[in-house]
NUVO-878908 format. One record per atom (N, C-alpha, C): residue number from 1; y, z, x. Coordinates in Angstrom, 1 decimal, padded with zeros to 4 digits. Each point is the difference from the previous one (the first is absolute). Layout:
residues N
+-----+--------+--------+--------+
| num |  north |     up |   east |
+-----+--------+--------+--------+
| NUM |      Y |      Z |      X |
...
+-----+--------+--------+--------+
//
This chain:
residues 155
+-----+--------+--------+--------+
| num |  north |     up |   east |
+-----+--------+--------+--------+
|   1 | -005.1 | -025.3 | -008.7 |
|   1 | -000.1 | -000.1 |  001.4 |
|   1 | -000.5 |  001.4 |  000.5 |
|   2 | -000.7 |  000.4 |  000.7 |
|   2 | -000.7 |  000.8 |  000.8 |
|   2 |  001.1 |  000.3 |  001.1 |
|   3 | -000.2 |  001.1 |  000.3 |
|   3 |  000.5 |  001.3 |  000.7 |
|   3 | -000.8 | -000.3 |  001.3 |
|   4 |  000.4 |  000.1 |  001.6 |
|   4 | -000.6 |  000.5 |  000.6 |
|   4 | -000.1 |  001.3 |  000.6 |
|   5 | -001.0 | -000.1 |  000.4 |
|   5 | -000.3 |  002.0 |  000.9 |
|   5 |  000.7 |  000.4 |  000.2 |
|   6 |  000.7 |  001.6 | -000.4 |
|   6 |  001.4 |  000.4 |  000.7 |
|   6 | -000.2 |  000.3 |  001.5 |
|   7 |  000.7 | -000.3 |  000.9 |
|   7 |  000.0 |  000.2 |  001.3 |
|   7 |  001.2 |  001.0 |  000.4 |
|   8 | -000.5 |  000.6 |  001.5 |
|   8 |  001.0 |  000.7 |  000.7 |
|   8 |  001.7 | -000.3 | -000.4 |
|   9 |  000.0 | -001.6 |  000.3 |
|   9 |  001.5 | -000.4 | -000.4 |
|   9 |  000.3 |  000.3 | -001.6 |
|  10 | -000.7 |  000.0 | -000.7 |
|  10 |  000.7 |  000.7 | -001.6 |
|  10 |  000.1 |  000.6 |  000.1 |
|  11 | -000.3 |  001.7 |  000.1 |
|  11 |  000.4 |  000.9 | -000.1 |
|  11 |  001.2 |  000.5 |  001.4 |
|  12 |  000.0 | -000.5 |  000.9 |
|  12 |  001.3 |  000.0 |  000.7 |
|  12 |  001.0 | -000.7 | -000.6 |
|  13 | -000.4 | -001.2 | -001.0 |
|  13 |  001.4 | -000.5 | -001.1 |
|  13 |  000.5 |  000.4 | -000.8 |
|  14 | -001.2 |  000.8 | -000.5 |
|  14 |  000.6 |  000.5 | -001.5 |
|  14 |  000.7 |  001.3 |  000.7 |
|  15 | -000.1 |  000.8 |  000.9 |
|  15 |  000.5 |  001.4 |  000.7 |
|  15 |  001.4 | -000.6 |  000.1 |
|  16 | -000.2 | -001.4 |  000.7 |
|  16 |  001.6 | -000.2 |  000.6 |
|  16 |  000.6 | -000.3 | -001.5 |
|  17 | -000.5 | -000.5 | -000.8 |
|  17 |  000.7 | -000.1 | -001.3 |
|  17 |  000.8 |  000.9 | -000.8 |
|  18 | -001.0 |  001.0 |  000.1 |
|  18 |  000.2 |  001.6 | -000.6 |
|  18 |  001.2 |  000.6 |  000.7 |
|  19 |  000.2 | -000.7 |  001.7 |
|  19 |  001.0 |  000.6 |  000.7 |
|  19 |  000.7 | -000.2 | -000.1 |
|  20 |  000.4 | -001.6 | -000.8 |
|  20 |  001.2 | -000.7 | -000.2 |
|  20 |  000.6 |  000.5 | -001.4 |
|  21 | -000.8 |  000.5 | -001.0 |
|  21 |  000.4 |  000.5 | -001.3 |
|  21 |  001.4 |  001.0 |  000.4 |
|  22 |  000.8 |  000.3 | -000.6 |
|  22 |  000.7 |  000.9 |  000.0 |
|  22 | -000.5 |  001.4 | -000.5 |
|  23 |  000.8 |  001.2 |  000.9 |
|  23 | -000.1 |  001.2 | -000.4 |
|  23 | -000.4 |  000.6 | -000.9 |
|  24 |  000.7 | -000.9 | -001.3 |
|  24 |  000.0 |  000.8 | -001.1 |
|  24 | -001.0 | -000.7 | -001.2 |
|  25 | -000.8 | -001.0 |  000.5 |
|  25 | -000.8 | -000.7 | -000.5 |
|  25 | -001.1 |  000.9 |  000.6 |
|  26 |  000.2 |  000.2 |  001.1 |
|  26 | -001.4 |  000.4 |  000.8 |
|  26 | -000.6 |  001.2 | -000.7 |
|  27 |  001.6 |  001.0 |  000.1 |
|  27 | -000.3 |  001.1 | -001.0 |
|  27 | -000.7 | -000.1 | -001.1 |
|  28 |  000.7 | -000.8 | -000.9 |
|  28 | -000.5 | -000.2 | -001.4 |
|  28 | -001.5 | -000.7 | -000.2 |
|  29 | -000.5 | -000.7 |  000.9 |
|  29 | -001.2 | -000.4 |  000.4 |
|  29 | -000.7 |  001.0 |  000.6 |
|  30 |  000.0 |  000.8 |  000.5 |
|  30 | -001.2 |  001.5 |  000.4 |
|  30 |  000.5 |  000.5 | -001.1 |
|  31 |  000.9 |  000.4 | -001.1 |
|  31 |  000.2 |  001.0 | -001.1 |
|  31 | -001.2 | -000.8 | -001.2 |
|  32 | -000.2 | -000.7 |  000.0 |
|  32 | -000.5 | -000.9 | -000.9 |
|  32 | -001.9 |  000.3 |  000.5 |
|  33 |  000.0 | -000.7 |  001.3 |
|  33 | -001.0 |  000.5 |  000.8 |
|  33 | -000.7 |  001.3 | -000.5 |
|  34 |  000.8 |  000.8 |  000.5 |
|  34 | -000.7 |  001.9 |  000.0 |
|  34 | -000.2 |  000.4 | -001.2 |
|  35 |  001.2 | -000.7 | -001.1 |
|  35 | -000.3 |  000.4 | -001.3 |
|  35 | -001.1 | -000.7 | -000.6 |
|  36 | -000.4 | -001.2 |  000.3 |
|  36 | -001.3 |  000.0 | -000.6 |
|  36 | -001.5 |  000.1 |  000.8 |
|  37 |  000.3 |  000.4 |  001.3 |
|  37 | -001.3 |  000.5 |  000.3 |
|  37 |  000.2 |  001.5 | -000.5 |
|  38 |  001.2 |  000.8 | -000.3 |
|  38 | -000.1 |  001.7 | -000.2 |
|  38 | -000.5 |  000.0 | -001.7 |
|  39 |  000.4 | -001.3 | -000.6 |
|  39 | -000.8 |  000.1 | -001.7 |
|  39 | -000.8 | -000.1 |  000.1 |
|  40 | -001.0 | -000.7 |  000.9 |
|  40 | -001.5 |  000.2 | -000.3 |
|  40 | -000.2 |  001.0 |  000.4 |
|  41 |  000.0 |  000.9 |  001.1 |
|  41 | -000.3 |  001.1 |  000.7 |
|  41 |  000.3 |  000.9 | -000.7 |
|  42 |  001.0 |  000.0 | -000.9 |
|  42 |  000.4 |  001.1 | -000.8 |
|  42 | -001.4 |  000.1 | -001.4 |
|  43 | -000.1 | -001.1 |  000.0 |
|  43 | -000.5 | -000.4 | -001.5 |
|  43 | -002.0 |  000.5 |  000.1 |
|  44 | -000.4 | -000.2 |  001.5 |
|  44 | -001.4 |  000.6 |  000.2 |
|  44 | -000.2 |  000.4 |  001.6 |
|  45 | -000.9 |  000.8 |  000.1 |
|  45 |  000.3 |  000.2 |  001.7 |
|  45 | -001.3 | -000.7 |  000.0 |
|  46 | -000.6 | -001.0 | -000.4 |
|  46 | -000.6 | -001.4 |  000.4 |
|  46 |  000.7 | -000.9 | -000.4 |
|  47 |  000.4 | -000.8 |  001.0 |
|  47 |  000.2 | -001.6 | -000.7 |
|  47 | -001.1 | -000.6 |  000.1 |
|  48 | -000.2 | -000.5 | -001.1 |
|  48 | -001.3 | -001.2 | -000.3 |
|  48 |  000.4 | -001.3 |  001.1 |
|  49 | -000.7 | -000.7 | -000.3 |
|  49 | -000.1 | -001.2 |  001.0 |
|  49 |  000.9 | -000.8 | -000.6 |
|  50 |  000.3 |  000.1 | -001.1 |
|  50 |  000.9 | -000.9 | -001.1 |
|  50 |  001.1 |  000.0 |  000.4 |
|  51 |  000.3 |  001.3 |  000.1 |
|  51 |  001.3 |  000.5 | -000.2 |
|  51 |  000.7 | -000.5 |  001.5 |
|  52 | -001.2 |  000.7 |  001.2 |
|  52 |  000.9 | -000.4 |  001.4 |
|  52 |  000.1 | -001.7 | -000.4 |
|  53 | -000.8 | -000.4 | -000.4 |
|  53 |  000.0 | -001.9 | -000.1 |
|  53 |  001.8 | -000.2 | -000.4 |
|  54 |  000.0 |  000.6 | -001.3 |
|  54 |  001.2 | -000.5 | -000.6 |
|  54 |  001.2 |  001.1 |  000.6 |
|  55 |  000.3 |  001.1 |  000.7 |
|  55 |  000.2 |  000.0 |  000.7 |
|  55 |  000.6 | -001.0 |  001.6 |
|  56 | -000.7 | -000.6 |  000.5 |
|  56 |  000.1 | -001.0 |  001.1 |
|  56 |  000.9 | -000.7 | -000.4 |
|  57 | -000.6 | -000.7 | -001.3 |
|  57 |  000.2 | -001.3 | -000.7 |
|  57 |  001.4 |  000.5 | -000.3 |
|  58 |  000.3 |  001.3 | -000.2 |
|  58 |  001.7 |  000.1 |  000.0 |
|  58 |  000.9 |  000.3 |  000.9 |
|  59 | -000.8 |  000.0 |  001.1 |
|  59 |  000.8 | -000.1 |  000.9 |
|  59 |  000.0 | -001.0 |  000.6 |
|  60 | -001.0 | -001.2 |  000.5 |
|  60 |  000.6 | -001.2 |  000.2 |
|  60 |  000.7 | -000.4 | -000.8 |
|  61 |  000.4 |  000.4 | -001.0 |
|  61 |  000.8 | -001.2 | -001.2 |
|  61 |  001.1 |  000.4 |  000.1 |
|  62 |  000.2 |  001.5 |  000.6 |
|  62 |  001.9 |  000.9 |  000.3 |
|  62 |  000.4 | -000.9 |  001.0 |
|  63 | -000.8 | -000.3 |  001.0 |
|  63 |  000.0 | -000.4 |  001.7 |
|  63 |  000.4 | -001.3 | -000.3 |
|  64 | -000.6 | -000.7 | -000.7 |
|  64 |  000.2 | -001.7 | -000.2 |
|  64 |  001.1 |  000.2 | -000.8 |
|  65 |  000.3 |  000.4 | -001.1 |
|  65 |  001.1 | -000.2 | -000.2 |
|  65 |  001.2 |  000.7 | -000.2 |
|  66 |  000.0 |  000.4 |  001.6 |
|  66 |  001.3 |  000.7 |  000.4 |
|  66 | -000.1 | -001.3 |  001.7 |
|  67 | -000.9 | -000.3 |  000.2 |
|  67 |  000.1 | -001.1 |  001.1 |
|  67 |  000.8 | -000.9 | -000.8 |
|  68 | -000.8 | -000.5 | -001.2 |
|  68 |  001.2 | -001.4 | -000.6 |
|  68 |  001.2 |  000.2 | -000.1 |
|  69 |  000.3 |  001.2 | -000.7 |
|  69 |  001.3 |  000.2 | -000.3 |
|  69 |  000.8 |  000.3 |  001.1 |
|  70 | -000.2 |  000.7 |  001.2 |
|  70 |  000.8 | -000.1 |  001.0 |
|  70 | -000.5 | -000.7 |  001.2 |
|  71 | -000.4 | -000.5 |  000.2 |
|  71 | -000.5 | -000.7 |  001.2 |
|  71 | -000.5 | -001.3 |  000.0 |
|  72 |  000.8 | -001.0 | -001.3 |
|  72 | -000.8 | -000.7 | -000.6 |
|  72 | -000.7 | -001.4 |  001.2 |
|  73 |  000.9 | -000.3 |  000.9 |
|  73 | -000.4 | -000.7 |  000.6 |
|  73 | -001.3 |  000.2 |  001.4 |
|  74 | -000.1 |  001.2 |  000.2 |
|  74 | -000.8 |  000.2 |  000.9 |
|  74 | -001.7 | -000.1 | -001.1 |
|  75 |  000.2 |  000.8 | -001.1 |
|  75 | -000.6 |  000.1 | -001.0 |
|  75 | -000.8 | -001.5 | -000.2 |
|  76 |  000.6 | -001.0 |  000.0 |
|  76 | -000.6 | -001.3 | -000.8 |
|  76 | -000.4 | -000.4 |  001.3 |
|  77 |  000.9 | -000.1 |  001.5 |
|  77 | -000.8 |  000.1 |  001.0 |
|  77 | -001.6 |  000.5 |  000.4 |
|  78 | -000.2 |  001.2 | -000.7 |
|  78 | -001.2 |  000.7 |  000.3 |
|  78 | -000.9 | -000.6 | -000.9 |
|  79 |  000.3 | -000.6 | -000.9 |
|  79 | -000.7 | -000.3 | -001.5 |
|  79 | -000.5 | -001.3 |  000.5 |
|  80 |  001.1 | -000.9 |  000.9 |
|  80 | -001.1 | -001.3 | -000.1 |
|  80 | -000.3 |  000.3 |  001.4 |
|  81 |  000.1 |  001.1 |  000.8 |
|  81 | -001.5 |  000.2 |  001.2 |
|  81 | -001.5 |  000.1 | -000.6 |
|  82 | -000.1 |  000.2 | -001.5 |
|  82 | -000.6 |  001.1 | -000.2 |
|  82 | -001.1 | -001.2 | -001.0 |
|  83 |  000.3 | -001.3 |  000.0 |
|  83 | -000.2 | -001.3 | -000.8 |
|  83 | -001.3 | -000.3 |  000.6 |
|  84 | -001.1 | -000.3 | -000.4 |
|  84 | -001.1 |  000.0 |  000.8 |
|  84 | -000.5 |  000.7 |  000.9 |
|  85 | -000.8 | -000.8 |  000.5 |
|  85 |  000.3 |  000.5 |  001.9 |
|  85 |  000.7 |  000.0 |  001.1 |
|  86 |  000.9 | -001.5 |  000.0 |
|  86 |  001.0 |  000.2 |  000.8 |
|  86 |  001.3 |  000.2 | -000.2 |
|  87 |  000.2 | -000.1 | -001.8 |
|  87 |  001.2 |  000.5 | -000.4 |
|  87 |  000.8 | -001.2 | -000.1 |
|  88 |  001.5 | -000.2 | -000.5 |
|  88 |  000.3 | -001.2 | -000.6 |
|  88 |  001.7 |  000.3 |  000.5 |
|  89 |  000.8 | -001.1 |  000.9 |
|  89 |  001.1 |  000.4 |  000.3 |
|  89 |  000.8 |  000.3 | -001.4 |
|  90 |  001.5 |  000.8 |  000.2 |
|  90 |  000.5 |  000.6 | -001.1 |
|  90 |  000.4 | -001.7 | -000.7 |
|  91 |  000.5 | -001.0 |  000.1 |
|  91 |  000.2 | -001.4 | -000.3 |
|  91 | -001.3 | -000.7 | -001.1 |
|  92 | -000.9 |  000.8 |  000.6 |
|  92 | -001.3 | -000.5 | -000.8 |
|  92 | -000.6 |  001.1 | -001.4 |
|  93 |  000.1 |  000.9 |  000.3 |
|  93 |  000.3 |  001.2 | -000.7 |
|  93 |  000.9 |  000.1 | -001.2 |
|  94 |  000.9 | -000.6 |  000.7 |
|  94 |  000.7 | -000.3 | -001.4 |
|  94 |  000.0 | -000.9 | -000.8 |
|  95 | -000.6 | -001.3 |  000.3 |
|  95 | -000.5 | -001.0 | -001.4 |
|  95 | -001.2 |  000.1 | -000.1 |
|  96 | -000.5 |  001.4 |  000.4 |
|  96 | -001.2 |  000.4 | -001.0 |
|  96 | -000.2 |  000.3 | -001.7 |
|  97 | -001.0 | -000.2 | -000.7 |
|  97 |  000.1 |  000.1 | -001.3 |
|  97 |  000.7 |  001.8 |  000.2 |
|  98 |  000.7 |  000.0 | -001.0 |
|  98 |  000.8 |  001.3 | -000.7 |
|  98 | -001.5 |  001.5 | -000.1 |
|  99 | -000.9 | -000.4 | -000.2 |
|  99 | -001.2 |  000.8 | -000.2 |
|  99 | -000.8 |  000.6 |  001.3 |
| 100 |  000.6 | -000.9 |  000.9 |
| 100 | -000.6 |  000.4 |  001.5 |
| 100 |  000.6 |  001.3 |  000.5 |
| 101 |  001.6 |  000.3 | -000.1 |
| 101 | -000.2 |  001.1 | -000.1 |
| 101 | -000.2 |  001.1 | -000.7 |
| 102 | -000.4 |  000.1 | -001.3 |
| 102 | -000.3 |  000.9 | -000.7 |
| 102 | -001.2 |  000.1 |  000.5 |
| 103 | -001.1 | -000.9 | -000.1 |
| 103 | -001.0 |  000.1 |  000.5 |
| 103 |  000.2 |  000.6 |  000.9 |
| 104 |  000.4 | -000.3 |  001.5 |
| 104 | -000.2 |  001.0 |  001.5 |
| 104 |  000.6 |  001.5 | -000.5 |
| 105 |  000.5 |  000.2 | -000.8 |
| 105 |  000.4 |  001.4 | -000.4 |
| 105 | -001.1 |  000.6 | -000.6 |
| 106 | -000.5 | -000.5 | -001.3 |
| 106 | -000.8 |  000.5 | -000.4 |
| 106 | -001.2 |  000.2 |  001.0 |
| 107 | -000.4 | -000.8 |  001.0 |
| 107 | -000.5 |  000.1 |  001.0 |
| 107 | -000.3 |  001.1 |  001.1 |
| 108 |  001.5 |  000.2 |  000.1 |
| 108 |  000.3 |  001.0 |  000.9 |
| 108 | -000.5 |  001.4 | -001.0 |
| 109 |  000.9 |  000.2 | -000.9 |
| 109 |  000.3 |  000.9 | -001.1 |
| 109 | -002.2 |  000.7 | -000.1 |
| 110 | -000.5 | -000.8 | -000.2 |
| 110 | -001.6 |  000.1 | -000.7 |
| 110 | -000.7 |  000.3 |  001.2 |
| 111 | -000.3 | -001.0 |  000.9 |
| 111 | -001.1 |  000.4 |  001.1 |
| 111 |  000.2 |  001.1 |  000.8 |
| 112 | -001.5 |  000.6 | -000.2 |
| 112 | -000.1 |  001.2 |  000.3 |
| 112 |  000.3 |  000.4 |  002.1 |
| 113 | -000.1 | -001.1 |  000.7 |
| 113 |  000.2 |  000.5 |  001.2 |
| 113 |  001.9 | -000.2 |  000.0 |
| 114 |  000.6 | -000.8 | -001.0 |
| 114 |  001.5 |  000.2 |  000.3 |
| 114 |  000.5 |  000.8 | -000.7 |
| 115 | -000.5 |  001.1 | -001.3 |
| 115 |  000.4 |  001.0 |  000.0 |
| 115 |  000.2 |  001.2 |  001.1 |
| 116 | -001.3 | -000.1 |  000.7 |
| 116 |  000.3 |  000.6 |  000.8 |
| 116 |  001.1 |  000.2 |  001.1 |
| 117 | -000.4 | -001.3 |  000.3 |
| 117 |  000.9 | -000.7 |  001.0 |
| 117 |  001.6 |  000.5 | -000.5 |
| 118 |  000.5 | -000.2 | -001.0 |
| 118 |  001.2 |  000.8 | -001.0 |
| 118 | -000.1 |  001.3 |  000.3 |
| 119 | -000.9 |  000.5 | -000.2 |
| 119 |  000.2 |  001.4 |  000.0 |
| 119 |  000.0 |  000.8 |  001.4 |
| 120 | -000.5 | -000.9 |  001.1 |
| 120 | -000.4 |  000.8 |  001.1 |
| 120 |  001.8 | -000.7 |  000.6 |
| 121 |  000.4 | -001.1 | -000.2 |
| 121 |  001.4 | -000.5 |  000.4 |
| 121 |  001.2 |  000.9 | -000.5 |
| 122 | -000.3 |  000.6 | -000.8 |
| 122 |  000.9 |  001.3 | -000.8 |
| 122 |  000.0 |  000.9 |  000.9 |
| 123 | -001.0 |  000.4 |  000.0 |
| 123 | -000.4 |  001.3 |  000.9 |
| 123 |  000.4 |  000.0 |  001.6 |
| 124 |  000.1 | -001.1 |  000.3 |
| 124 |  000.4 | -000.3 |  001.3 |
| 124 |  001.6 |  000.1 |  000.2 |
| 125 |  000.9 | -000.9 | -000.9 |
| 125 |  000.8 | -000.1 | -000.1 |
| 125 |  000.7 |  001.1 | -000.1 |
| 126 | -000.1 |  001.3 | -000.8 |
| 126 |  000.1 |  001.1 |  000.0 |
| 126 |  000.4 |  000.8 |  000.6 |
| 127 | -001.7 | -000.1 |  000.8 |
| 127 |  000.1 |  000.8 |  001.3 |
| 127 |  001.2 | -000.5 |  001.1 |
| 128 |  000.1 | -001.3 |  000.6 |
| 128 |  001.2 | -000.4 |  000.5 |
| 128 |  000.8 |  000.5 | -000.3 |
| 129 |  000.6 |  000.0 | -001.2 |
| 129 |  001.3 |  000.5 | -000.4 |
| 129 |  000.3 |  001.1 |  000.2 |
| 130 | -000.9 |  001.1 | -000.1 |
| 130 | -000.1 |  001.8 |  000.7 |
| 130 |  000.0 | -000.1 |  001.4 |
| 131 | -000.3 | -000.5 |  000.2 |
| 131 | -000.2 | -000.2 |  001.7 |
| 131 |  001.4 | -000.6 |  000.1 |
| 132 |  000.5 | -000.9 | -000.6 |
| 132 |  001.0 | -000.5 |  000.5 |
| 132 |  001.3 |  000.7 | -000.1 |
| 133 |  000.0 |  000.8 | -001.0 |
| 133 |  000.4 |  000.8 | -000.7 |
| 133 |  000.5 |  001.7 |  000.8 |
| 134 | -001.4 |  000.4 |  000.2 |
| 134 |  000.0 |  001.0 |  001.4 |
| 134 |  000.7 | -000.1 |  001.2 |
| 135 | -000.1 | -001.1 |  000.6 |
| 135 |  000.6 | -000.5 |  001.2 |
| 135 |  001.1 |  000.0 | -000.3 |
| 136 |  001.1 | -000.8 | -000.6 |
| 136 |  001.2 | -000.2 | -000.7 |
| 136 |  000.5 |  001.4 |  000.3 |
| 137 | -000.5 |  001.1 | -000.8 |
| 137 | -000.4 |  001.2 | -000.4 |
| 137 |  000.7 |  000.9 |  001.5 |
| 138 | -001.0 |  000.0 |  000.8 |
| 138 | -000.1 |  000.5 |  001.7 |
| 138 |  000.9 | -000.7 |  000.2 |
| 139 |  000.6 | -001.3 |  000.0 |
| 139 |  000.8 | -000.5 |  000.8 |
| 139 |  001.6 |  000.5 | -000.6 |
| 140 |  000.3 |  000.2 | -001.1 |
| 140 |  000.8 |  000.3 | -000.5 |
| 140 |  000.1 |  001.5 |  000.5 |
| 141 | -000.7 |  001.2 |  000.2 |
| 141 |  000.2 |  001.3 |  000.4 |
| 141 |  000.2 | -000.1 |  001.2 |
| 142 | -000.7 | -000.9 |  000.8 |
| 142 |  000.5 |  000.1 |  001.7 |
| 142 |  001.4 | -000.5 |  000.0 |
| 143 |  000.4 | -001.2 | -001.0 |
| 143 |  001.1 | -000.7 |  000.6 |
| 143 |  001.3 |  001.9 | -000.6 |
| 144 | -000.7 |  000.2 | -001.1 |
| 144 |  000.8 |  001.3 | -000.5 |
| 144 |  000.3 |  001.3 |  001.3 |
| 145 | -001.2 |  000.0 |  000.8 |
| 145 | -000.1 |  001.0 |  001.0 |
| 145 |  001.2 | -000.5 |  000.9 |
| 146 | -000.5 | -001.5 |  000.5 |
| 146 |  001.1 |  000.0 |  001.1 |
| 146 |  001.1 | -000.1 | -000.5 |
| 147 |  000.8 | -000.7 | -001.0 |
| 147 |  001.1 |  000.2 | -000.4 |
| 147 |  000.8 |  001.5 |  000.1 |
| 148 | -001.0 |  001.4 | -000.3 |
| 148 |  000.7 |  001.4 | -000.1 |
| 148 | -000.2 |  000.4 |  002.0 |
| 149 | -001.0 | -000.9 |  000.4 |
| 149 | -000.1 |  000.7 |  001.7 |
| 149 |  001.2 | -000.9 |  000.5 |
| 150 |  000.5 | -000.9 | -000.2 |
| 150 |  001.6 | -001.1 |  000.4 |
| 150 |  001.4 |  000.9 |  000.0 |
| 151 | -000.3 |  000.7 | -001.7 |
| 151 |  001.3 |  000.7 | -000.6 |
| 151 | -000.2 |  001.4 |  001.2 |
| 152 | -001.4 |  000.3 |  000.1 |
| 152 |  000.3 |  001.5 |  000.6 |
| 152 |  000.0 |  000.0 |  001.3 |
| 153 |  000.2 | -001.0 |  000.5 |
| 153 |  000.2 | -000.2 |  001.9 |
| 153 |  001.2 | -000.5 |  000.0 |
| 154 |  000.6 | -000.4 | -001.0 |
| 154 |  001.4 | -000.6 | -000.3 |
| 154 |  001.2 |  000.9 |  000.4 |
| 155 | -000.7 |  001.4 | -000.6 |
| 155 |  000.8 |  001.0 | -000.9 |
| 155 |  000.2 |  000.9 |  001.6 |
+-----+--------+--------+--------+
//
């Protein structure tokens, strides 16, 4: 079965996916990440075209299967959107042959605009998380400021 076009709504799935992962998956998922885009970069200060290929190709395959393993139901959700063109309810999806999803994986995993699409959804995801991260960040030192300006008008 064929894959269709990824659209706006995929990559806001797979982000909310990523968001649902736990902390410590998340971690271990960018540790995995950085370490193998920093072995190729370590290894030439050109990456061939190969390399970013296989590359991608490993990072949609971290992303997919850390969606299955924790998120598995939104996961197969996204999998039978993703069934054609119009996509196939999860009910239908699942008395699909056994190969249909390997196939949409290997799907996902190979074509060159959903590597991308992988790699630029990483990159986004990320960034969120620093941003979200920062804020937390500020909001934690102000709630710290006023807490000591309470104690010292108290006093």
């Amino acid at each position: 079965m064929q894959i269709r076009n990824l659209k706006t709504k995929d990559m806001l799935a797979v982000i909310g996916m990523l968001m649902k992962v736990g902390g410590g998956v998340r971690k271990e998922l960018a540790r995995m990440i950085v370490s193998r885009t920093s072995q190729s970069s370590q290894s030439s200060k050109k990456t061939s075209s190969d390399e970013r290929i296989t590359q991608m190709v490993n990072i949609a395959l971290t992303v997919l299967t850390a969606c299955y393993e924790n998120v598995y139901d939104d996961f197969i959700e996204w999998l039978a959107s993703l069934c054609g063109e119009n996509g196939v309810t999860v009910a239908e999806y699942n008395e699909l042959p056994v190969e249909t999803t390997l196939d949409l994986i290997d799907q996902l995993a190979n074509a060159e605009d959903t590597q991308r699409f992988f790699s630029r959804v990483w990159q986004l995801f990320n960034r969120m998380n620093r941003s979200a991260a920062a804020l937390n960040a500020r909001l934690d030192q102000s709630n710290t400021i006023t807490e000591s300006e309470k104690r010292s008008s108290a006093s």
